[in-house]
C-alpha positions in Angstrom: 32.0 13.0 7.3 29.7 13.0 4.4 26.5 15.1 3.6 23.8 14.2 6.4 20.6 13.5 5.4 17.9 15.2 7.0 14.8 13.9 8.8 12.3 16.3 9.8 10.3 14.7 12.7 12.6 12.4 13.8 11.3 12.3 17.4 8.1 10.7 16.2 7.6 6.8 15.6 8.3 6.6 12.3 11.4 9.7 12.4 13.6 7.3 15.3 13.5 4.6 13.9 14.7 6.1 10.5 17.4 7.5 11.9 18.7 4.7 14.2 18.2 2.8 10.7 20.4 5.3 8.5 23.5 5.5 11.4 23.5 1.8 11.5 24.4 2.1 7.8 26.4 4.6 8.5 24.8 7.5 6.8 24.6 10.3 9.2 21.3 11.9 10.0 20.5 15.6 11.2 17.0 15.4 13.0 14.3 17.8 13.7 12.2 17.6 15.4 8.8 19.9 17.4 9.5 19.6 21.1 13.0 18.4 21.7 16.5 17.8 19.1 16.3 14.6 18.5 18.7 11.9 20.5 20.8 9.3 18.1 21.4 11.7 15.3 24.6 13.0 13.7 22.9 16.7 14.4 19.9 17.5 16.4 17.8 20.5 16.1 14.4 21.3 17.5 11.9 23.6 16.0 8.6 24.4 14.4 8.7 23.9 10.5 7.1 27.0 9.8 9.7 29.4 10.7 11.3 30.0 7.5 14.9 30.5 9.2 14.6 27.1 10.5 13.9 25.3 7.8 16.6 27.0 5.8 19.0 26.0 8.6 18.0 22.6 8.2 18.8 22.0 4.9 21.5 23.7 4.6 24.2 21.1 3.4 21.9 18.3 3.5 22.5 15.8 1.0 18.5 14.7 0.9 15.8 15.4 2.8 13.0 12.8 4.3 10.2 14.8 5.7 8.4 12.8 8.5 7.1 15.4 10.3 3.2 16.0 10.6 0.2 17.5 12.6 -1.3 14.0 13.2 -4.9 13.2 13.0 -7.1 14.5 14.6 -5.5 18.0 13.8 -6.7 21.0 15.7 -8.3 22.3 12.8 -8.6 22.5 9.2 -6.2 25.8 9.4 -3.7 24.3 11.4 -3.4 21.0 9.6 -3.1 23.0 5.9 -0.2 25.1 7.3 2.1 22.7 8.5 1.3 19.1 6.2 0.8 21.6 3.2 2.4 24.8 3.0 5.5 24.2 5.5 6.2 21.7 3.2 5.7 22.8 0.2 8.2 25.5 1.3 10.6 22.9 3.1 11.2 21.4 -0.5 11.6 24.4 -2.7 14.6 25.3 0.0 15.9 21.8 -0.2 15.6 22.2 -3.7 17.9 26.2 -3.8 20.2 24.4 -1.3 21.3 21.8 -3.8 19.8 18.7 -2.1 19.8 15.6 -4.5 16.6 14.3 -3.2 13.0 15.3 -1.3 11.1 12.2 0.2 7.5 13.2 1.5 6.0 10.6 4.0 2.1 11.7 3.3 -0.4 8.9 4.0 -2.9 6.8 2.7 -5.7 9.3 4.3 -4.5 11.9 0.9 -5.8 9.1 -1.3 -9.2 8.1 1.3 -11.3 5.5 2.2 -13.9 4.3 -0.6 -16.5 1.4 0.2 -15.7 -1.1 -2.4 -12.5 0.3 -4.4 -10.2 -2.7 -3.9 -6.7 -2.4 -4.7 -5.8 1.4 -5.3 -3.1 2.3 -7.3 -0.6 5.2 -7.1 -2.6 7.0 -10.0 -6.5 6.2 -8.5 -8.5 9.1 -8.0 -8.1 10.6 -4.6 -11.4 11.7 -2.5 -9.6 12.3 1.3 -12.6 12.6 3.5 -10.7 14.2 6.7 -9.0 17.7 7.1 -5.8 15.7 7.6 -6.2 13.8 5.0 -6.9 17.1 2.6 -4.1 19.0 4.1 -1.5 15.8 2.8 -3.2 15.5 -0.5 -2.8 19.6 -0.8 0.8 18.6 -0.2 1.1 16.4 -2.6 -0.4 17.9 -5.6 1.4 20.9 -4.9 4.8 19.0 -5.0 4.4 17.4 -7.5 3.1 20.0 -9.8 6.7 22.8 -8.2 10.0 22.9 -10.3 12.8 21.6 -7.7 15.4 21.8 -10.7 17.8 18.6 -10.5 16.0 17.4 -6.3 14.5 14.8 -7.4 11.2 14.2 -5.7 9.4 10.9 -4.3 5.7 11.1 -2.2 5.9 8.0 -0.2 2.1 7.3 0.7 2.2 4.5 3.7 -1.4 3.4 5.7 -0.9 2.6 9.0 2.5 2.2 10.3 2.6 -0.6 13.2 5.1 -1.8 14.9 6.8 -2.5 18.5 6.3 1.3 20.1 3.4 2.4 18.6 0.3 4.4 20.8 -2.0 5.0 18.4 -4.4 3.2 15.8 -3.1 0.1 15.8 -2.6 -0.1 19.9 -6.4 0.4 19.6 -7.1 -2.1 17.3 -5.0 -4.6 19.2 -6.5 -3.9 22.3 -9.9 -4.9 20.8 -8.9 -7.6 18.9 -6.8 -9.5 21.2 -9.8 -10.2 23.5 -10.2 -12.4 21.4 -13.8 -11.4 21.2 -14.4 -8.5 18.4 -17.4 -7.4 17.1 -17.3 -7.1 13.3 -19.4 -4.5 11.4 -20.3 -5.6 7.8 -19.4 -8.4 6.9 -15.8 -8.5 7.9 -13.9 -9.2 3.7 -13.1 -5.6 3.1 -9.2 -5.5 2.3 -7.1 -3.4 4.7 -3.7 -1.9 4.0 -1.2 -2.1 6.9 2.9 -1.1 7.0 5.1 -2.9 9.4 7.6 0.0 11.0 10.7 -2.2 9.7 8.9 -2.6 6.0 8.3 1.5 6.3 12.1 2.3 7.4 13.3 0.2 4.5 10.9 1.6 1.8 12.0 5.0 2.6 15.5 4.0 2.5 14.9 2.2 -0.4 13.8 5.4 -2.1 16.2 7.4 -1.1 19.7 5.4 -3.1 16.8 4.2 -6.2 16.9 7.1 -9.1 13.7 6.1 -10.6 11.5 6.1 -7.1 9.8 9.2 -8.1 6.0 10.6 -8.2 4.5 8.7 -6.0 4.5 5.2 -4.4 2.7 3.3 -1.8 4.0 2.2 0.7 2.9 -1.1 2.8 3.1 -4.8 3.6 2.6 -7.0 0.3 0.0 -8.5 1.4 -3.8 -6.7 2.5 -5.3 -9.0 4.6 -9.3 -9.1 5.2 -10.3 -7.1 8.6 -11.6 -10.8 9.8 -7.7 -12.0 8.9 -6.2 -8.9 10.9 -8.4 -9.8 13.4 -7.7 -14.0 13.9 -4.3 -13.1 13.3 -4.0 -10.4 16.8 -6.1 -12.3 18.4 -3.8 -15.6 18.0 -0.7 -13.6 18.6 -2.3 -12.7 21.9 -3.1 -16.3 22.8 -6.6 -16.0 22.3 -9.2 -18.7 20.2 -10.7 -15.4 18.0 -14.2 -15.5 17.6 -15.7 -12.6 15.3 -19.3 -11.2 16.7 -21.5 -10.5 13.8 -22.2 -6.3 14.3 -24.6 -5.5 11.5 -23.2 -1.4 9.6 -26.6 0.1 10.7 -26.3 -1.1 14.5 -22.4 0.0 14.2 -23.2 3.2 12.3 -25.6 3.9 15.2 -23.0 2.9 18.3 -19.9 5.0 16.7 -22.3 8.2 16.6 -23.2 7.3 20.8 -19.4 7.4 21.3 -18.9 10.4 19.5 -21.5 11.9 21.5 -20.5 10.1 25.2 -16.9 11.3 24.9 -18.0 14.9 22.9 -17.1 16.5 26.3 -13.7 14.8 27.2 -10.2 14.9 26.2 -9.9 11.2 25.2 -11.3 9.9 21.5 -14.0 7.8 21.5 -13.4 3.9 21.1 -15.2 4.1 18.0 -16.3 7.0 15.6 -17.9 7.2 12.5 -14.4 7.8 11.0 -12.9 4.8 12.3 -15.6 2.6 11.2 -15.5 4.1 7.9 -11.6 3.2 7.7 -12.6 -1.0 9.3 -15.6 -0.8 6.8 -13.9 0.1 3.3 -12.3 -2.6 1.0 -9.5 0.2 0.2 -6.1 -1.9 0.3 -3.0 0.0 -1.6 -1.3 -1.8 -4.3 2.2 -1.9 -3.7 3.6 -3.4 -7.2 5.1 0.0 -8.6 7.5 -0.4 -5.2 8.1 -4.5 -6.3 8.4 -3.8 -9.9 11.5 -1.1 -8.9 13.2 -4.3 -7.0 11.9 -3.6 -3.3 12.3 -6.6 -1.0 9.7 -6.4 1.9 11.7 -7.6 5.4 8.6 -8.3 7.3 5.3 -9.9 6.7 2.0 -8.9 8.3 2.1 -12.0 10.5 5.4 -11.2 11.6 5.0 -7.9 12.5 2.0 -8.4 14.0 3.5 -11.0 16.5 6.1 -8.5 17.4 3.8 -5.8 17.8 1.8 -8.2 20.1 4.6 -9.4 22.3 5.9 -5.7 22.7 2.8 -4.4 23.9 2.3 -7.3 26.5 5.7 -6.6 27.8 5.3 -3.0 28.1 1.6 -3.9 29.9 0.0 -2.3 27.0 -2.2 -5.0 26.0 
């Protein structure tokens, strides 16, 4: 059998899929992953990434290393989130990198580069301004890795937005759940550019990078195309059945009902439908350009109105939406 490659949380959304992806071309995969060894891999180990006797474990033999794994907005705290997206990884390369591992992909996100009002297509080498602790914590990460000596590991920080696709619980669940109402009330004016990744699109990227010698630094990561919010929008609501019709909700009136959230659900467990950081990320025209990943011969499988479709018509069966 040949060198595995390993995936560090590869019991996440993103981390399964990559996997399933990798033994179906028959590259093995060792997975780690938090809570449990992952199922569908070549190896399976289970762990916390900042035990040093772990990680070292893990790349041990490894041919390359994709690093998935992540404390997930909203971290704990500020703490929490620098010590495992920053320094666990920062110290998960340089061992890959003393283990002889040919390559170390970093899976960071389009939080490290932040949300500006009116910055339009951003790319790789646009000033970054993260405006949340996770966000801080994967632009810590990058820097720092891209500033280390890893000798001949070549290195590559993959930088997706939003990964969507049929499985997923988080921000784009929410967003469909409001959207496919039919009836959505958009703040501003609804022509801001938004970046989305369809899981399939993500998977093959990552692959992608992985076999191509010159995907280094870094390189965003998402569907070709950033459609408006009103566009996202029609296009759920369509895939859902539903004639959309957008409800004009003016920034100061949604600045003011995202704050009465925040403050309703301050007591609870749950997040609030709508906080001032989500409204920030549906307000800003901050859509990543993806030609650096085109100009190296990357062939996106899925468009947005494809994936979106899919997304739709998993959620519905799985009573979801």
């Amino acid at each position: 059998m040949s060198a595995p490659v390993l995936v560090t949380g590869a019991s996440g959304f993103l981390g399964a899929r990559l996997v399933e992806a990798l033994g179906d071309a028959g590259v093995p995969a060792r997975g780690l992953g938090h809570r449990r060894a992952p199922p569908r891999c070549a190896e399976g180990m289970r762990g916390d990434l900042r035990d040093p006797a772990l990680r070292r474990r893990a790349v041990r033999g490894a041919s390359a290393v994709v690093h998935c794994a992540a404390l997930l907005d909203p971290v704990p705290s500020e703490r929490e989130a620098d010590e495992v997206n920053h320094r666990a990884t920062v110290a998960l390369a340089r061992e890959a990198a003393e283990a002889g591992c040919r390559a170390f992909l970093f899976v960071s996100s389009q939080a490290a580069l932040g949300w500006q009002p009116r910055a339009g297509l951003q790319r790789e080498d646009a000033p970054a301004r993260p405006t949340t602790a996770y966000g801080r914590s994967k632009r810590a990460a990058e820097r720092a890795l891209l500033a280390m000596d890893l000798g001949r590991t070549r290195r590559c920080v993959l930088r997706p937005p939003t990964v969507y696709g049929p499985g997923e619980r988080r921000n784009f669940l929410a967003l469909a759940r409001a959207a496919a109402t039919g009836v959505f009330p958009v703040p501003g004016r609804g022509d801001n550019r938004m970046s989305f990744c369809h899981l399939d699109n993500a998977v093959e990227a990552i692959r992608f990078a992985l076999s191509h010698p010159d995907a280094t630094g870094v390189l965003h990561v998402a569907d070709p195309r950033a459609p408006t919010l009103r566009e996202v929008v029609d296009t759920i609501a369509r895939a859902a059945g539903r004639r959309p019709f957008a409800v004009p909700f003016p920034l100061p009136a949604a600045r003011l009902a995202a704050r009465a959230c925040e403050l309703a659900f301050a007591p609870t467990p749950w997040p609030p439908p709508l906080s001032r950081g989500r409204l920030r990320t549906l307000t800003s025209d901050c859509a990543l350009d993806v030609s650096r990943l085109a100009a190296l011969g990357f062939r996106w499988p899925v468009t947005f109105e494809e994936g979106v479709r899919e997304t739709v018509a998993s959620y519905r069966r799985e009573g979801a939406l």
